[in-house]
ZALO-219978 format. One record per residue (C-alpha): x, y, z. Coordinates in pm, 1 decimal, decimal comma, padded with zeros to 6 digits. Example, Ala and Ser with C-alpha at 12.3 -4.5 7.8 and 13.67 -1.06 7.14 Angstrom:
2
01230,0 / -00450,0 / 00780,0
01367,0 / -00106,0 / 00714,0
//
This chain:
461
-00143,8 / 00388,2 / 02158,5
00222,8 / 00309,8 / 02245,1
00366,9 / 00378,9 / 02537,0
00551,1 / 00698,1 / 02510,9
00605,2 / 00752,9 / 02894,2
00970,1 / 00715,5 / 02815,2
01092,6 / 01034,5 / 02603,2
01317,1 / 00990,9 / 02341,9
01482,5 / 01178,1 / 02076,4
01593,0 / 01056,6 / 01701,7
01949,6 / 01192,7 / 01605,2
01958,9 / 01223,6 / 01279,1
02267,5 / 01182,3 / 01036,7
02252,0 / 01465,4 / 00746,8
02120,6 / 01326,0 / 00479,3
02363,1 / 01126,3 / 00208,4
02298,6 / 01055,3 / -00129,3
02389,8 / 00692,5 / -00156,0
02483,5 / 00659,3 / -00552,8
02526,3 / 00313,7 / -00779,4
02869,1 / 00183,9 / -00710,8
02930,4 / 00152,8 / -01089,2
02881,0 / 00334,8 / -01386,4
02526,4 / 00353,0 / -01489,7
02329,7 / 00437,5 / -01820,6
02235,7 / 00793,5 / -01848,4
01921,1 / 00794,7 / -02003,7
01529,8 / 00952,1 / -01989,4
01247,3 / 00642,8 / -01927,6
00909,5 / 00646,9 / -02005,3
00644,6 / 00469,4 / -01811,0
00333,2 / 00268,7 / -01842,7
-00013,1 / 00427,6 / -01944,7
-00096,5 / 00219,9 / -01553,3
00232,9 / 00423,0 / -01418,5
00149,7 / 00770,3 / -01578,3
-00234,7 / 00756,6 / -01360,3
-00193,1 / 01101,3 / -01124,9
-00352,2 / 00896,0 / -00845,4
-00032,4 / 00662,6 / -00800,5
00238,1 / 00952,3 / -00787,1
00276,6 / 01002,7 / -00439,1
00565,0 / 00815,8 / -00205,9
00465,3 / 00501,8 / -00000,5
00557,0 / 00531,7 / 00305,6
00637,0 / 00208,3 / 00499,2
00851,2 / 00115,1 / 00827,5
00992,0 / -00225,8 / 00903,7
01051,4 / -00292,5 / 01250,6
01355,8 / -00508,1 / 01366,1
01409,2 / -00689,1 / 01676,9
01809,5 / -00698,0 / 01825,3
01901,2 / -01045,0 / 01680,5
02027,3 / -01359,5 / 01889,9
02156,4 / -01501,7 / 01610,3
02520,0 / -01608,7 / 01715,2
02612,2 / -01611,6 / 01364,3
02579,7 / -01240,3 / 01326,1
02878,1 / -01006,7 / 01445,6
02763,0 / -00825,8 / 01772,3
02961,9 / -00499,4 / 01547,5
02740,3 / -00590,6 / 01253,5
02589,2 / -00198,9 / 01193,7
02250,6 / -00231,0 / 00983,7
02266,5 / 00104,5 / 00882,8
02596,5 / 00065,1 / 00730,9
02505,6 / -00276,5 / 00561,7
02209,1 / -00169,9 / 00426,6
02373,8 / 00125,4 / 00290,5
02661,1 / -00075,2 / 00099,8
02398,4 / -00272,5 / -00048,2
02144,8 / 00011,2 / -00144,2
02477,8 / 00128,4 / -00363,7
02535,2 / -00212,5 / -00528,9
02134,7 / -00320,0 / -00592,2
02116,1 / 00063,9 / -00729,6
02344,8 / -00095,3 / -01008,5
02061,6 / -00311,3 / -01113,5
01740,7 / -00049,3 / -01041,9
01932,7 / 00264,4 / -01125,9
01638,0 / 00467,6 / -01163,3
01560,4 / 00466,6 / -00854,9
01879,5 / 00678,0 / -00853,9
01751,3 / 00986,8 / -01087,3
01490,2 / 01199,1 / -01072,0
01097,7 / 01166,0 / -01134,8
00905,6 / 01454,9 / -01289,6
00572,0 / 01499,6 / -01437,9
00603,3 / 01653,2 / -01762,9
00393,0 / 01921,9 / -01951,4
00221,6 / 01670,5 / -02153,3
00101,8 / 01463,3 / -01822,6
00372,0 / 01204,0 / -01836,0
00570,3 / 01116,6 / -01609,4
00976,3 / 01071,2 / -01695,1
01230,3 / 00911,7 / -01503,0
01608,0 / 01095,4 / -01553,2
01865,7 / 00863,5 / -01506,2
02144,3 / 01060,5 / -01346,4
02289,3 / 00883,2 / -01093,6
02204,7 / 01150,9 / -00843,7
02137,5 / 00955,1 / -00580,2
01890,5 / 00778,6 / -00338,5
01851,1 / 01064,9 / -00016,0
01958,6 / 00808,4 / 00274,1
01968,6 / 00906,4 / 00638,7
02097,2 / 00722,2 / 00947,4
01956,1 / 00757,7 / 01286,3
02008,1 / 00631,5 / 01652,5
01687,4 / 00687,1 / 01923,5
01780,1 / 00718,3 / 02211,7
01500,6 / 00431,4 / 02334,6
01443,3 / 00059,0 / 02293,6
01151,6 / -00051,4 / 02063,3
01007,5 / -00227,1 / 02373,0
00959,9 / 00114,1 / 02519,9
00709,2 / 00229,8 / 02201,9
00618,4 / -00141,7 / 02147,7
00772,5 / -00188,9 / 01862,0
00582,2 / 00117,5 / 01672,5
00244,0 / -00055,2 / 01689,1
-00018,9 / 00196,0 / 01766,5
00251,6 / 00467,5 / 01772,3
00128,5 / 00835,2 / 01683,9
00168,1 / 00995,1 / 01380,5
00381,6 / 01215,2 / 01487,5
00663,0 / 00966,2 / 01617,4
00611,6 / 00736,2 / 01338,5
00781,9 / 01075,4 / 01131,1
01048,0 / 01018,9 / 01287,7
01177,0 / 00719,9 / 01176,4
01133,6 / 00810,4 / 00787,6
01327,6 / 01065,1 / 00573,9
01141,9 / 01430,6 / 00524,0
01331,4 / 01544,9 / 00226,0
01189,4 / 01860,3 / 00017,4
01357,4 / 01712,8 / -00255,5
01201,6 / 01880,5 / -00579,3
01406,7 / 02069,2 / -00843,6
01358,2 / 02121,7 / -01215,1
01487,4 / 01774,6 / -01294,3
01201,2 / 01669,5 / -01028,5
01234,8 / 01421,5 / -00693,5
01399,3 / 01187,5 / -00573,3
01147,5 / 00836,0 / -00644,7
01295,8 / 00686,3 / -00329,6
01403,5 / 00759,1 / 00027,2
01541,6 / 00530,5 / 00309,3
01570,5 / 00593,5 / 00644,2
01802,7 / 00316,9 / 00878,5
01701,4 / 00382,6 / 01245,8
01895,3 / 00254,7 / 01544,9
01789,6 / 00138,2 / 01912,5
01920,0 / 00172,9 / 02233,8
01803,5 / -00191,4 / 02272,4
02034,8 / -00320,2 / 01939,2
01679,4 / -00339,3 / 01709,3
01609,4 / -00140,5 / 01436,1
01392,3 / 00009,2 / 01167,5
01416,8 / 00074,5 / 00778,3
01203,9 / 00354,5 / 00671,0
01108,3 / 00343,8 / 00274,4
00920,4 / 00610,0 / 00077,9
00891,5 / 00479,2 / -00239,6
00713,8 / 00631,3 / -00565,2
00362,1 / 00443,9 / -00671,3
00445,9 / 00564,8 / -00979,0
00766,1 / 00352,7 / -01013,1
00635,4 / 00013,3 / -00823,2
00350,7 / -00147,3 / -00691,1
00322,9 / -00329,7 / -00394,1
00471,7 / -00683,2 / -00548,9
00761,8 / -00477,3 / -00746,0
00849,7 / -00276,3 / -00387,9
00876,9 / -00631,2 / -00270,3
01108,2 / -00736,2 / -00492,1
01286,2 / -00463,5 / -00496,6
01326,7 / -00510,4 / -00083,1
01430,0 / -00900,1 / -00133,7
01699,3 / -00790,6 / -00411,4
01814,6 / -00480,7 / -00091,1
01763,8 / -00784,0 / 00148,1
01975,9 / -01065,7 / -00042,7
02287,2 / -00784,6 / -00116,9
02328,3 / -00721,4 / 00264,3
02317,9 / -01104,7 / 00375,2
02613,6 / -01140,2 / 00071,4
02484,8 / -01198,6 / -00246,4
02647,8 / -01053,6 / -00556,7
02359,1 / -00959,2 / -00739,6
01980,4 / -00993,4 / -00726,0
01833,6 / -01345,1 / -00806,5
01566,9 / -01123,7 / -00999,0
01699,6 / -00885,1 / -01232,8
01486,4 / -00612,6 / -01297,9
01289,2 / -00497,7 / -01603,2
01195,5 / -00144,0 / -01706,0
00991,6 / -00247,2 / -02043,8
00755,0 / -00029,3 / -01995,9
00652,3 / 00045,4 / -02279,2
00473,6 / -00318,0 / -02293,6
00175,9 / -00137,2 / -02084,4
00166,8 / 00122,9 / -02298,2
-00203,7 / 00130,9 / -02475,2
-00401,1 / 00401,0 / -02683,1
-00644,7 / 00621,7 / -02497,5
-01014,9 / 00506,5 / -02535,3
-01202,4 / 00618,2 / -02805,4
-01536,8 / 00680,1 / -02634,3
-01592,0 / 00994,3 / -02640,8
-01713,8 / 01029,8 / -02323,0
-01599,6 / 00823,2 / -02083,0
-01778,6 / 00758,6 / -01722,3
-01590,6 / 00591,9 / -01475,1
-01784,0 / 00452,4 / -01177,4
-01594,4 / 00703,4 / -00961,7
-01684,0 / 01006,7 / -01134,5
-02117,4 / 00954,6 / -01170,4
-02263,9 / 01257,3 / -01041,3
-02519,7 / 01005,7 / -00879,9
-02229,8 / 00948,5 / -00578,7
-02327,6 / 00975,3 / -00223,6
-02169,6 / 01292,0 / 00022,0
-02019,9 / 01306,9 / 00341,9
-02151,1 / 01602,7 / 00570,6
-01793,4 / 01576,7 / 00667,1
-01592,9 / 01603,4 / 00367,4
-01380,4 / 01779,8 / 00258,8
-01177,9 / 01805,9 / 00549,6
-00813,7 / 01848,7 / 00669,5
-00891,1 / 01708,8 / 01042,7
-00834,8 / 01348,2 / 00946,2
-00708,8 / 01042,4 / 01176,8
-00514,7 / 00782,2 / 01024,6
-00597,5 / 00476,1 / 01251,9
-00533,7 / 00060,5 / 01250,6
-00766,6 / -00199,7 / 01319,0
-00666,1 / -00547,6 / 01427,5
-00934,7 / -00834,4 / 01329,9
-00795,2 / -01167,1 / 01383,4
-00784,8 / -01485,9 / 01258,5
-01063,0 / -01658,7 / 01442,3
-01248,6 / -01362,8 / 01373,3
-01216,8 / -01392,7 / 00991,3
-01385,5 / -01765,5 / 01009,3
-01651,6 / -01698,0 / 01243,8
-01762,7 / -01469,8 / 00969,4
-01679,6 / -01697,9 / 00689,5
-01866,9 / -01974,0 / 00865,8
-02172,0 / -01724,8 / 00939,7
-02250,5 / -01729,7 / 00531,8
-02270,9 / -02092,5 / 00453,6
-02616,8 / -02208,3 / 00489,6
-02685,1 / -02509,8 / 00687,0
-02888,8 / -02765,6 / 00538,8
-02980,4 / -03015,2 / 00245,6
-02792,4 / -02747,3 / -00043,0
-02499,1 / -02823,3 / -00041,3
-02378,3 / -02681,3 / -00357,7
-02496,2 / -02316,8 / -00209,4
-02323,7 / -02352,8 / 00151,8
-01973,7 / -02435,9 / -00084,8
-02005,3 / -02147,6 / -00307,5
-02066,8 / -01954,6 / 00012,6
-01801,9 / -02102,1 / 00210,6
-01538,2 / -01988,4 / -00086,8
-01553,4 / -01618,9 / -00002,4
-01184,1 / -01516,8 / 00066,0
-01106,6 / -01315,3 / 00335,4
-01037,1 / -01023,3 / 00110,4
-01408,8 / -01047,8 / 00012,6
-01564,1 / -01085,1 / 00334,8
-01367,8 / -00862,3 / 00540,5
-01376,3 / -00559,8 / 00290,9
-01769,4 / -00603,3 / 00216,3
-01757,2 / -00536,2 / 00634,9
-01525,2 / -00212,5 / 00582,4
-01734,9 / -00095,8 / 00316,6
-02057,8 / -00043,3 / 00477,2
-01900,9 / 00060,0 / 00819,5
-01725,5 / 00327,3 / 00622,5
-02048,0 / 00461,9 / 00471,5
-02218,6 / 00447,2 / 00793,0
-01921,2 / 00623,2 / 00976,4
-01917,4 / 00902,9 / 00677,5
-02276,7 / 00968,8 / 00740,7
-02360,2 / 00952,1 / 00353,1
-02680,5 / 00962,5 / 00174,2
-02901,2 / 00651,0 / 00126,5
-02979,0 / 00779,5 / -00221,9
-02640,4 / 00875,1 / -00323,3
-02462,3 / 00555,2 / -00480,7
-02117,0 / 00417,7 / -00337,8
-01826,0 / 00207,2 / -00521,5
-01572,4 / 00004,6 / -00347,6
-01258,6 / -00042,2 / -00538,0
-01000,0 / -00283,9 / -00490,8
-00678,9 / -00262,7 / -00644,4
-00628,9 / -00565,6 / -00848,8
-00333,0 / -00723,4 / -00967,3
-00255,6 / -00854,9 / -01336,1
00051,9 / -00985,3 / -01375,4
-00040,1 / -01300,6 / -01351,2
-00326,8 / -01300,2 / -01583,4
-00171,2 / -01089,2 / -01852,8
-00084,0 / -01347,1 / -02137,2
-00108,4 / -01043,5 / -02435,8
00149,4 / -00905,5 / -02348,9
00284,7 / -01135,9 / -02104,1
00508,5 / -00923,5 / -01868,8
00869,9 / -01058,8 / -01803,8
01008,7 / -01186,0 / -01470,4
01151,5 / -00869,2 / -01300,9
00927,9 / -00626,0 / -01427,4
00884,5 / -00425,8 / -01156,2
00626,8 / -00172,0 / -01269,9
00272,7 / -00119,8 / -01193,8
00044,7 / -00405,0 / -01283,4
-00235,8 / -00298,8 / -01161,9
-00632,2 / -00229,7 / -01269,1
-00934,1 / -00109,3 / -01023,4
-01195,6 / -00372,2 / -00946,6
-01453,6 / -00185,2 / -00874,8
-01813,9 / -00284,7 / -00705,4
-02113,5 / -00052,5 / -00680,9
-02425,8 / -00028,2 / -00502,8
-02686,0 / 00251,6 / -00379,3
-02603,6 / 00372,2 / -00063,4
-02983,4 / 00217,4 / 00093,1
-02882,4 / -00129,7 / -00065,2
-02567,3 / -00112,5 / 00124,4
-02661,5 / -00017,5 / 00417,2
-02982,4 / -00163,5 / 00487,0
-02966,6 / -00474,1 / 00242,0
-02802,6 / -00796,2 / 00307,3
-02439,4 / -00871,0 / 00420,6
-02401,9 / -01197,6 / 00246,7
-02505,8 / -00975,7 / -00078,8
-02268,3 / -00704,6 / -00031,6
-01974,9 / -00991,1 / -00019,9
-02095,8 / -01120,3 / -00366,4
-02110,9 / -00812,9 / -00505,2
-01736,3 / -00777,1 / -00434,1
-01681,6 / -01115,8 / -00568,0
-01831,1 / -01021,9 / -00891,5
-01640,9 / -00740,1 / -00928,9
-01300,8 / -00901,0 / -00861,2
-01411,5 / -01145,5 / -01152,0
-01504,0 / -00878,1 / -01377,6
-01150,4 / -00703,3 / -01340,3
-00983,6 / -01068,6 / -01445,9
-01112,8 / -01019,5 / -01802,9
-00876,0 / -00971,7 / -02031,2
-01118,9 / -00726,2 / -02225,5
-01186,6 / -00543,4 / -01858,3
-00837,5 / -00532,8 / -01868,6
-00735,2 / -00382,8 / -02175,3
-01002,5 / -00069,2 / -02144,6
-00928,0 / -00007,5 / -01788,3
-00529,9 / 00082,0 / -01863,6
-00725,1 / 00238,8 / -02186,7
-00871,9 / 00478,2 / -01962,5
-00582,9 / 00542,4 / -01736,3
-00384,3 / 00681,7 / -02081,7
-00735,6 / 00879,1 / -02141,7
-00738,1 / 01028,7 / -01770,6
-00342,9 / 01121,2 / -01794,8
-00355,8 / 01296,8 / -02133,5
-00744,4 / 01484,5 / -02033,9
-00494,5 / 01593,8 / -01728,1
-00852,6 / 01521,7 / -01511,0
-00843,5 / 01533,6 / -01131,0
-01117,7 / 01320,5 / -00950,9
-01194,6 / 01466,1 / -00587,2
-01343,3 / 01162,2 / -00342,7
-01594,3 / 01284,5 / -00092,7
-01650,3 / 01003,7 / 00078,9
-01815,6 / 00754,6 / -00176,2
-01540,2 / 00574,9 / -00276,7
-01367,3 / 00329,8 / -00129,0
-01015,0 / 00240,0 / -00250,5
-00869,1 / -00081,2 / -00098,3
-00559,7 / -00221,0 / -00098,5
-00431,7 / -00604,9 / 00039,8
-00032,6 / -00605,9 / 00106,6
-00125,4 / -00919,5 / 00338,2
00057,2 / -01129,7 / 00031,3
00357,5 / -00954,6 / -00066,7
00607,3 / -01110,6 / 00135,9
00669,1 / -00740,9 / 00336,1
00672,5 / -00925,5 / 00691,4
00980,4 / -01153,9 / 00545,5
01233,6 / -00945,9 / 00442,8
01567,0 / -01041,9 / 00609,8
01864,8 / -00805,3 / 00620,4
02038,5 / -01074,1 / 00784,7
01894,5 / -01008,1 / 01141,5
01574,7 / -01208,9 / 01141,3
01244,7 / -01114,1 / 01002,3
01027,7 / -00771,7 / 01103,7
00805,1 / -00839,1 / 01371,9
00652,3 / -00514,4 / 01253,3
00521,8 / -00344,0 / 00948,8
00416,2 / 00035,9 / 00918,7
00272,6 / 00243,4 / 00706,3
00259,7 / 00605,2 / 00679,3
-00033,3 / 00822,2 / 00526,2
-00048,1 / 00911,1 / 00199,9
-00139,6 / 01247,8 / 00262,8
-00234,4 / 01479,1 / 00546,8
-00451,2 / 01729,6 / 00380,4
-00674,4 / 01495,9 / 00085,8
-00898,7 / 01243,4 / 00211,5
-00878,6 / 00964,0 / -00036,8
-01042,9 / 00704,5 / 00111,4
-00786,0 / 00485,9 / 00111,9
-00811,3 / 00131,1 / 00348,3
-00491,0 / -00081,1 / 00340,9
-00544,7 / -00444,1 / 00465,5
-00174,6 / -00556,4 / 00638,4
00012,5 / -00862,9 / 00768,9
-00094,2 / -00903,3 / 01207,4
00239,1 / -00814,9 / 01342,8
00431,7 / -01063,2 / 01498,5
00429,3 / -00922,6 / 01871,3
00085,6 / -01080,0 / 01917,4
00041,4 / -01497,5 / 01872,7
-00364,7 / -01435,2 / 01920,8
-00345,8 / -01236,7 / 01573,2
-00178,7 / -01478,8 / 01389,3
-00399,6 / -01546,4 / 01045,1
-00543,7 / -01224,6 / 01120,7
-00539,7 / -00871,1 / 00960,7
-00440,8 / -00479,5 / 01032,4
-00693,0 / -00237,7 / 00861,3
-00547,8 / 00098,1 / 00813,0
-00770,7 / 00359,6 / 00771,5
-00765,3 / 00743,7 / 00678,4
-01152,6 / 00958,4 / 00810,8
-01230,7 / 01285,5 / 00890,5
-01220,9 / 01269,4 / 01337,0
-01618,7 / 01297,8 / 01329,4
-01598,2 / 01023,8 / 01084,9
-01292,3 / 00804,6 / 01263,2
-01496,5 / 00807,5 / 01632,9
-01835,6 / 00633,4 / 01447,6
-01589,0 / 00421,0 / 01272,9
-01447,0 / 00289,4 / 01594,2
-01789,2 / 00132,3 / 01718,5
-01827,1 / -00018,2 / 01394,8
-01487,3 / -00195,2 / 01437,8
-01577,5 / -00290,1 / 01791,5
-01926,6 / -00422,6 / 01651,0
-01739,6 / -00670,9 / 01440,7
-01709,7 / -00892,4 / 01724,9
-02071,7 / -00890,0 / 01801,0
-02155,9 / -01112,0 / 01436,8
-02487,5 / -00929,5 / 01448,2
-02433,9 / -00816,4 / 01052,5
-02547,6 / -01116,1 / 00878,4
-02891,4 / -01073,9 / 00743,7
//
């Protein structure tokens, strides 16, 4: 926990709707059939933590706040969408209004130092709130698809708070989307990656099955004795570096195959550390050993997509689930090293092109059937932002040395796990990894020994 022996208070600005600073095109978008999927429309909370820069080059009257909101009006220019309103439609779809409303942005001084709550690491949920904007934002024309927050410290750091729709960008579009924010306020005249809407290039036909069974929706699933719930923790987990290749090295196999202690020896961290989070998960949920259990990664495409190929600057979703199953006895009593290839498998699976092509399929089936799928605890969706270049974005005062992330929501357990960057306040973590986690409290306190366990290597079978 941080150390909140020092009280402080957040004065807030009213809010101010920063608008493009020229004349945009008033228009109603469309998005993807991967867009339009009900379980990506929800804001993305995120906080990136600044350190007061020593850079002599920077103005000692440079204001961040004000910087960042000068910029935020000229790279709206470029994504002005971001500047209408998002609304979910009778039909299921989702439609973007470009109005040049505005983006709700808020500045803020604290009346602390980030030293004094260490930089938001381990900070409660509660003060993390905060530092991001609570706007209840919807009308008839809809919401607002993104918030910003610009928080000040006694101590000359500060933090950017984002909420930003799913719905409008994934995790490598938000990151472009932060470089283009980034590059305006350090003087550039436009983003070096102009932005793409083109939706309509993910837009595919429903599938024709006519019954389709997702992984995630076979009655066979394990339950949770504690699920559904509304007391849930929301909880990180640091594993570091040397951590990560003790475990890697604990699957090769010593000895005269060498072929087998390569293959074995390939497992990414990715693979090895989520096979670890998906059986402590089941064992922390208490589920049944009959019941069967899916882990599902979220898997980029944009790089394999060749058909159609998607254009630099696209910045919409371009995403499909990789998912992995097993029976809740295989996973819990079976072998580690087969739990890790299982993932492995999957995540090749999910590179086909075919895989591809019926996955968004489905999404555009789920969207128009208007279906709702309710996870009790045997699902595991899983999320790696370790890549996205979030712990380098430079307003001009150095790099975060700390990346947050809010819950996605207070009162659905979704069993969501987000692998981030180590933050940059510990050298020990460096290579390592932050595992956020959402459980009911029973759930959260089990979960904790398995975490500790980690250390122990006493998993490998």
């Amino acid at each position: 926990m941080a150390n909140n022996d020092q009280a402080f208070v957040v004065d807030k600005k009213d809010i101010f709707l920063v608008k493009p600073s020229k004349p945009t095109p008033s228009c109603v978008l469309s998005f993807s059939s991967i867009d339009n999927y009900y379980i990506f429309e929800f804001l993305v909370y995120t906080i990136h933590v600044y350190k007061a820069s020593h850079n002599q080059e920077n103005n000692l009257h440079d204001d961040p706040a004000c910087l960042i909101k000068d910029a935020l009006s000229r790279v709206l220019v470029y994504y002005y969408p971001m500047a209408g309103k998002l609304k979910r439609n009778i039909d299921g779809k989702l439609r973007i209004t470009c109005n040049a409303d505005g983006v709700p942005f808020v500045e803020a001084i604290a009346s602390c130092s980030l030293s004094s709550l260490n930089y938001l690491d381990g900070v409660d949920l509660q003060t993390a709130r905060e530092f991001v904007v609570n706007y209840p934002n919807q009308s008839e024309l809809g919401y607002h698809p993104l918030v910003v927050q610009v928080t000040k410290f006694s101590c000359g750091g500060f933090a950017v708070g984002m909420g930003l729709s799913h719905a409008m960008c994934d995790g490598v579009s938000a990151s472009q989307f932060l470089r283009a924010l980034a590059g305006l306020v350090k003087g550039k005249n436009e983003p070096v990656i102009k932005p793409v809407w083109e939706r309509e290039l993910l837009v595919v036909e429903p599938n024709c099955e006519e019954s389709i069974q997702l992984s995630f929706q076979k009655t066979t699933l394990a339950n949770s004795p504690y699920l559904p719930t509304i007391d849930l923790l929301h909880e990180f987990f640091n594993i570091s570096g040397e951590t990560i290749e003790k475990m890697r090295s604990s699957l090769i196999i010593k000895g005269d195959d060498i072929d087998i202690g390569v293959m074995r020896n390939n497992f990414t961290s990715l693979e090895i550390i989520s096979a670890y989070i998906w059986r402590s998960m089941f064992r922390a949920l208490d589920l049944n050993s009959d019941g069967d259990t899916v882990l599902i990664i979220i898997n980029g495409i944009r790089h394999i997509l060749k058909n159609p190929t998607l254009p630099q600057g696209y910045y919409g979703n371009s995403i499909v689930f990789a998912n992995s199953e097993m029976s809740g006895k295989q996973l819990n009593e079976g072998p580690f090293l087969e739990i890790v290839e299982t993932i492995k498998e999957g995540k090749k699976s999910a590179s086909n092109p075919d895989y591809i092509c019926k996955a968004i399929s489905i999404f555009e089936s789920i969207t128009r059937a208007k279906s709702v799928y309710r996870n009790n605890g045997a699902c595991v969706y899983l999320t790696d932002w370790r890549h996205l270049g979030f712990m380098e974005v430079d307003f001009g005062f150095g790099e975060p040395v700390n990346l947050m992330v809010l819950p996605l929501s207070e009162s659905f357990y979704q069993g969501t796990c987000l692998f981030l960057p180590s933050s940059k306040l510990d050298a020990k973590m460096k290579g390592g990894m932050r595992v956020y986690l959402t459980l009911p409290r029973v759930a959260m306190t089990k979960m904790r020994a398995e975490m500790d366990a980690i250390e122990q290597m006493d998993y490998i079978k």
